[in-house]
N, C-alpha and C positions, 0 to 999 in steps of 0.2 A: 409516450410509448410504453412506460414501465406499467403502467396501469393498464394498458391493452394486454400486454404480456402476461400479467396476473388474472385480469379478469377470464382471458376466452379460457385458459386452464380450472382456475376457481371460483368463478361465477356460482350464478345460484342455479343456471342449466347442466354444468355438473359438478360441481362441486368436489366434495370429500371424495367421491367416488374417482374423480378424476386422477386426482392426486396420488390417490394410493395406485389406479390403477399404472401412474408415472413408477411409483417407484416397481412396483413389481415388476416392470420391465427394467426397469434400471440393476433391481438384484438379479433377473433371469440374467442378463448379459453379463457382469460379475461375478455369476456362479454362488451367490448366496442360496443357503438351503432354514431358511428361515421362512416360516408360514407367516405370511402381513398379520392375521388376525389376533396373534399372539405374541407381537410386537409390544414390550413395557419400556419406553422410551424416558429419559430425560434428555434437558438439553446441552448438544455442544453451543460453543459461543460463536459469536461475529463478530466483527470491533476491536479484539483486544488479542485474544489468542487462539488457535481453532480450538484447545483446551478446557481456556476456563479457567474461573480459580475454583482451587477445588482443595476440598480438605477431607483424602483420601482413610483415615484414621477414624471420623464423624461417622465413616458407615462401612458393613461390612457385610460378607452374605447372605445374611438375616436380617437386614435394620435396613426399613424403609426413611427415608427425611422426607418430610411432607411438601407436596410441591406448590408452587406460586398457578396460582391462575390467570392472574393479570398484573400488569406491572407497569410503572409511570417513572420514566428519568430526564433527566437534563442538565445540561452540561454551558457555559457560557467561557469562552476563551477569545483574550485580548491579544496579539503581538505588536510592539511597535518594534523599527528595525532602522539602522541607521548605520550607511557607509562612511570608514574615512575617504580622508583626499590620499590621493593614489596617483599613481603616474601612470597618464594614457593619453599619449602622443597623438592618438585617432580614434575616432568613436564610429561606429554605423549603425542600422537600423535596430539592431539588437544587443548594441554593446551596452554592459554597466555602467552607470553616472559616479562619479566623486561627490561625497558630500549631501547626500540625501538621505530622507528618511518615509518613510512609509508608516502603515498601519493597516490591521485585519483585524476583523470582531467577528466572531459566528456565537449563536445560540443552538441548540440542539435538544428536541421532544422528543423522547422516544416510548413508544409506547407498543406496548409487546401484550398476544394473549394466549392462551391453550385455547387453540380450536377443535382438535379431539386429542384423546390419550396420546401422548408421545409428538405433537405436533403444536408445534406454537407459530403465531403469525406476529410480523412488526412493520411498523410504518411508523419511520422516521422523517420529522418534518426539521427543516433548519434555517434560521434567517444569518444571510451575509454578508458582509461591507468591508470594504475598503479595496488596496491594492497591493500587492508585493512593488519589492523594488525594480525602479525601472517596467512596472508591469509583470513583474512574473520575469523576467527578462534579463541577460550578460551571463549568465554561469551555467554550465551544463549541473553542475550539486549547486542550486540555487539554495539561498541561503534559508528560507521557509517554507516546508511543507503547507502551514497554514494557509501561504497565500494560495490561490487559485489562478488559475490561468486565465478568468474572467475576472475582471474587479469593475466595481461602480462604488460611484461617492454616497448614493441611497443603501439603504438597507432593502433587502430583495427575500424573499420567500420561495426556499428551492421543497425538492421532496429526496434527499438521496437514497435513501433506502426502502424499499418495498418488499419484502420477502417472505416465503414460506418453511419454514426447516421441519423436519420432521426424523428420529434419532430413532434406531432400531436397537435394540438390547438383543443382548447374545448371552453367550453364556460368561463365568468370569466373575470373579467380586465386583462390588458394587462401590460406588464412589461415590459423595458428596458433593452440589456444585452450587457457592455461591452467589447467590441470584445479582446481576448488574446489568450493566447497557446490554441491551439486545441478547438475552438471554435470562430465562427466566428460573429462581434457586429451583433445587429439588437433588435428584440424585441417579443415576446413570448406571449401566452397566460398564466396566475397563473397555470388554469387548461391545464394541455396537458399529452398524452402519449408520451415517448421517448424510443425508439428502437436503442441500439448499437450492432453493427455487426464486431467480426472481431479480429485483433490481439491489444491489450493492455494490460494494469494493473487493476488486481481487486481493487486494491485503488484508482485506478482513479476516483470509482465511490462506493466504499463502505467501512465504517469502517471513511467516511472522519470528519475530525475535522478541523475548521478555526484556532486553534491555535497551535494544534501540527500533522501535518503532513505532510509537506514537509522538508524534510532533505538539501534539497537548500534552505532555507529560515528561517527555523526554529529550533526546535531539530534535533540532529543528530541520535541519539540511536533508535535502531531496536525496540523496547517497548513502547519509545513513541514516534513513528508517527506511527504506527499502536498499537491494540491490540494483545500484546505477543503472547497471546495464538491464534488469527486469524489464523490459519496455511491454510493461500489462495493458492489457485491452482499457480503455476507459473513455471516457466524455471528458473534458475540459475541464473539469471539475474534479476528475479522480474516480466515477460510480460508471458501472456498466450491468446489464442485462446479463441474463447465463445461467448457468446451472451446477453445481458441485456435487460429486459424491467422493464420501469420506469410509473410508476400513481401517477401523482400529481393533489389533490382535498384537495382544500382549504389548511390548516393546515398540512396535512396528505401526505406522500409520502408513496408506497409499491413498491420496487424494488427486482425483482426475476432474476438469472441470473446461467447460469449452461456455465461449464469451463475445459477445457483440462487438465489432470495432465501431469508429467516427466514421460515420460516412467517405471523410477525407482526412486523411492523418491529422490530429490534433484539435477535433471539430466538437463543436457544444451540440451536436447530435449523434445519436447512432445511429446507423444502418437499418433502417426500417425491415427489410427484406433479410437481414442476417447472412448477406451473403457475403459480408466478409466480416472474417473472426478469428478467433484465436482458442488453438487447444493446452492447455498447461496440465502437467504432471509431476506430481512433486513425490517419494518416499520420503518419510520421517524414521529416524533412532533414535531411540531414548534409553539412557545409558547412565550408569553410574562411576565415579573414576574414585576412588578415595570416600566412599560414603556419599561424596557428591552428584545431585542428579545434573544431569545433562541432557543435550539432543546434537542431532546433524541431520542435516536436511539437502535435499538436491531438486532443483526448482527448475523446470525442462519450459519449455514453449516454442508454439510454433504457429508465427502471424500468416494468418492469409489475405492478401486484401491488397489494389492497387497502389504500390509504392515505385517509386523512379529509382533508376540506378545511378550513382552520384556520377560514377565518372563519365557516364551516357548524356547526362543532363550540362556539363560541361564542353564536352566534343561539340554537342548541337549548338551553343552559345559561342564558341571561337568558330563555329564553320558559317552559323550567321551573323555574328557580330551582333550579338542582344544578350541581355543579361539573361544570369543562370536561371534556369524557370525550373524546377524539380518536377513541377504540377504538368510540363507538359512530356514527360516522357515515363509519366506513371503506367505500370502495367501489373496484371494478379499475377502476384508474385509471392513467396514464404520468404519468412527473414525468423530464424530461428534462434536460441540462445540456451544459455543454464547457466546456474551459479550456485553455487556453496553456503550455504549459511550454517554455523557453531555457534551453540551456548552454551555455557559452563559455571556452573556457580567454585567456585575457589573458595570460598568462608562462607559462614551463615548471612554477611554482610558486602560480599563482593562476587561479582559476575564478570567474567569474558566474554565477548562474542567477537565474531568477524563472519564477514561473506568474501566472496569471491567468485565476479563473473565475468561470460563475455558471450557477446553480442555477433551475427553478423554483421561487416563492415563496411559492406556493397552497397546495402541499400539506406533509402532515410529510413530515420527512425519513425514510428509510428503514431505512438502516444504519449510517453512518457517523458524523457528527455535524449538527449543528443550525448549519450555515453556508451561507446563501443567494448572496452572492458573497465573494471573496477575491482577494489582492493580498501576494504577497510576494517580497521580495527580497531577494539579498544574496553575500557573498561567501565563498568557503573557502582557506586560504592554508597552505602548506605550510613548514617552520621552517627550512628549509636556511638564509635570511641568517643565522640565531643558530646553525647546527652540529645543527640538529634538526632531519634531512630526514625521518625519518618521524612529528614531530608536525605535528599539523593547529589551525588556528586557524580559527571560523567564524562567521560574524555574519548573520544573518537580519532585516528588520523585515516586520511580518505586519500586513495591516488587514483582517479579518473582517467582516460587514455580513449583513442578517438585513434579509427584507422587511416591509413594512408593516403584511401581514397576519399573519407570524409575530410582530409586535410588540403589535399590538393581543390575540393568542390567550396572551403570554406575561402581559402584561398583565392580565389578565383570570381569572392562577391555572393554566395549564395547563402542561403539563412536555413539555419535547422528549425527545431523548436526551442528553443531558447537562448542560442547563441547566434552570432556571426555578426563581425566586426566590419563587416566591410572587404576586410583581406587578410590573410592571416599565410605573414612571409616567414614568421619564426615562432613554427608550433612547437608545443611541449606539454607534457602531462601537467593538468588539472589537482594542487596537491592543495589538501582543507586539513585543518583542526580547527577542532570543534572542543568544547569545553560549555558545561553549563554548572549552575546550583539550584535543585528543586528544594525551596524553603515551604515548610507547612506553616500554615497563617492558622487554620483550623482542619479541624478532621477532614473537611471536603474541600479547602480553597487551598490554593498554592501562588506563591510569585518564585518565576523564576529569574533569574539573568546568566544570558545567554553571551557568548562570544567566538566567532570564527577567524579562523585566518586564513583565505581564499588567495594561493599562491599561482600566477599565470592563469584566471577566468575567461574562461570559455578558450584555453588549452592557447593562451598567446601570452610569448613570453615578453613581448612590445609593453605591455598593461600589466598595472598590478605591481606587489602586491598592496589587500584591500584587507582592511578590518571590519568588519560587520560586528556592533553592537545592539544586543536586544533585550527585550523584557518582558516576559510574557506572565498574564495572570490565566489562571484557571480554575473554576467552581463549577461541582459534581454534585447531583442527591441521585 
């Protein structure tokens, strides 16, 4: 479908013309006063930060950096993962196991081009294998983002990323921008508009934090590299369909962007017809405290699309005496949220961050996981005092929480997305620490090892607690 989505806009029936003619409606409703034809674009990023790395000092209102035209990366990350034994009295269709271990492998192509001035295209191609624990499965902060909610024992050939970006310059000094994954070097106006088109990850470009949110590089657990409660549009996988527009002025970013849901909450397809989606708005500030840069960020949404109301989905199960069915008391419905996200550098060598969201309670969740609000914090810290400036040392604590009505529905026998025991007679917040060591092997390879402590999973204080040890390798060009 993501390849329908791009071709009937970008084909060779219209092409270029299409696209710009996309954005010029996109700035008439935004109130931009920018002539398209006189657009000098560099690119913002995907993947990593909406940002960039960028080395603002490298150029200035005179000095152009010469840009990349085409560009080739890839990326290959291992995790194997492995629970203690733990105490758990009772297990159901979606509880955690004692004593298990797992493994995930992906490879990732990415290949990026300038299709005209200011506009680059990429198409990322990615091979996957293996399984999370349990399946993806017992913990609302599952203990790897790596895993996917699909696993097979073959290696498999997906496509996640498809997309078109194209960056408007304004007026503003000029900045420098690294060229890496999905984005290609050159140099950028401060001020620009950026228009994404096409098939990726809503984290690619929202919810992002420099310290915790790549799970190839950073934490691993589904809470902290994104907000718990974020419940972002997506496919099974984590990639969705949609569209993004970006305004950056001065200090201040405003990013709006509306996104394809599953067919049915939690489904390896999208919604062919688009009729049900999801709108996200996010403000960004960017701020200094002490000579130090920083940001804050406020991440809004709001899902549209057939969801069951928990405590509806129960009444109809005690009044016919059949299990909880969610699926059959689905109706279009919103289920809206927002959350908090802080970053703050503290030393040349240490950073803070924390989010903080919450969720509608009422209804299930839709894509992401089964966390009503959420609470996490912590720190990332770089080895330079021991002679190891490119490892990283990082510490997270996570409190996850699930409403009253999602307590009484799990209660009761019924399954979110990633939880439910069965029954759940003695709920209680979902509380994780997270600690890892990013050790550099070579300028592009890293081993990490990883370790969580997942207290009350999947918010029952019957189970648990569990240790999760891990080990992840990671190599970049």
């Amino acid at each position: 479908m993501a390849a329908l989505f791009l071709v009937r806009p970008f084909g060779s029936r219209l092409g270029v013309l299409s696209f710009r003619a996309l954005v010029a409606v996109v700035l008439a409703v935004f109130g931009a006063k920018v002539p398209l034809a006189a657009a000098q674009v560099a690119p913002a990023q995907i993947a990593s930060t909406q940002d960039g790395p960028t080395d603002a000092s490298a150029a200035g209102p005179e000095t152009s950096v010469p840009r990349e035209t085409f560009a080739v990366h890839g990326q290959f990350t291992y995790v194997e993962q492995q629970t203690s034994d733990f105490n758990a009295p009772y297990s159901g269709p979606n509880s955690l196991s004692p004593s298990q271990a797992k493994e995930t492998t992906d490879a990732t192509l990415y290949t990026g081009t300038m299709l005209w001035p200011g506009a680059e295209g990429w198409i990322n191609g990615e091979i996957d294998q293996g399984f999370g624990l349990n399946n993806t499965l017992g913990a609302a902060g599952f203990p790897s983002a790596e895993a996917y909610k699909v696993g097979k024992n073959q290696p498999y050939l997906r496509l996640p990323r498809l997309f078109v970006r194209e960056t408007i310059d304004l007026d503003g000094s000029r900045e420098a921008v690294d060229a890496g994954t999905n984005w290609l070097g050159g140099d950028r106006s401060v001020n620009r508009w950026v228009i994404t088109v096409g098939k990726y990850g809503v984290g690619d470009i929202f919810d992002v934090n420099q310290y915790a949110h790549d799970p190839r590089a950073d934490f691993l657990n589904w809470s902290a590299v994104d907000s718990g409660s974020f419940d972002y549009a997506a496919d099974a996988w984590g990639y969705t369909v949609g569209a993004t527009v970006e305004w950056y002025q001065g200090a201040w970013t405003l990013r709006a962007g509306v996104f394809d849901l599953s067919t049915v909450p939690n489904s390896v397809h999208l919604d062919p017809g688009f009729h049900e989606f999801q709108i996200i708005v996010e403000p960004e500030h960017r701020h200094e405290i002490g000579g130090r840069p920083g940001k804050v960020m406020m991440t809004v949404f709001d899902t549209r699309g057939r969801m069951g109301l928990l405590d509806q989905a129960v009444a109809v199960a005690q009044m016919t005496g059949t299990a909880v069915d969610i699926a059959a008391v689905r109706n279009y419905r919103s289920r809206l949220g927002a959350d908090l996200n802080l970053e703050q550098q503290l030393s040349a060598d240490l950073g803070l961050f924390a989010r903080a969201g919450k969720a509608a309670g009422n209804v299930e969740a839709y894509e992401f996981t089964d966390i009503d609000r959420s609470v996490e914090a912590g720190l990332s810290l770089k080895g330079s005092v021991w002679s190891r400036g490119h490892d990283t040392v990082g510490l997270a604590v996570i409190d996850n929480g699930i409403s009253a009505a999602r307590q009484r529905y799990q209660n009761a026998g019924g399954l979110g997305i990633l939880i439910g025991d069965g029954k759940l007679p003695h709920p209680g917040a979902e509380e994780i620490l997270e600690t890892y060591y990013d050790a550099t092997l070579l300028k592009q390879a890293h081993l990490t090892l990883d370790y969580q402590w997942i207290n009350h999973p999947a918010y029952n204080t019957d189970r648990g607690p569990v240790s999760v040890f891990a080990v992840r390798f990671h190599a970049q060009f």
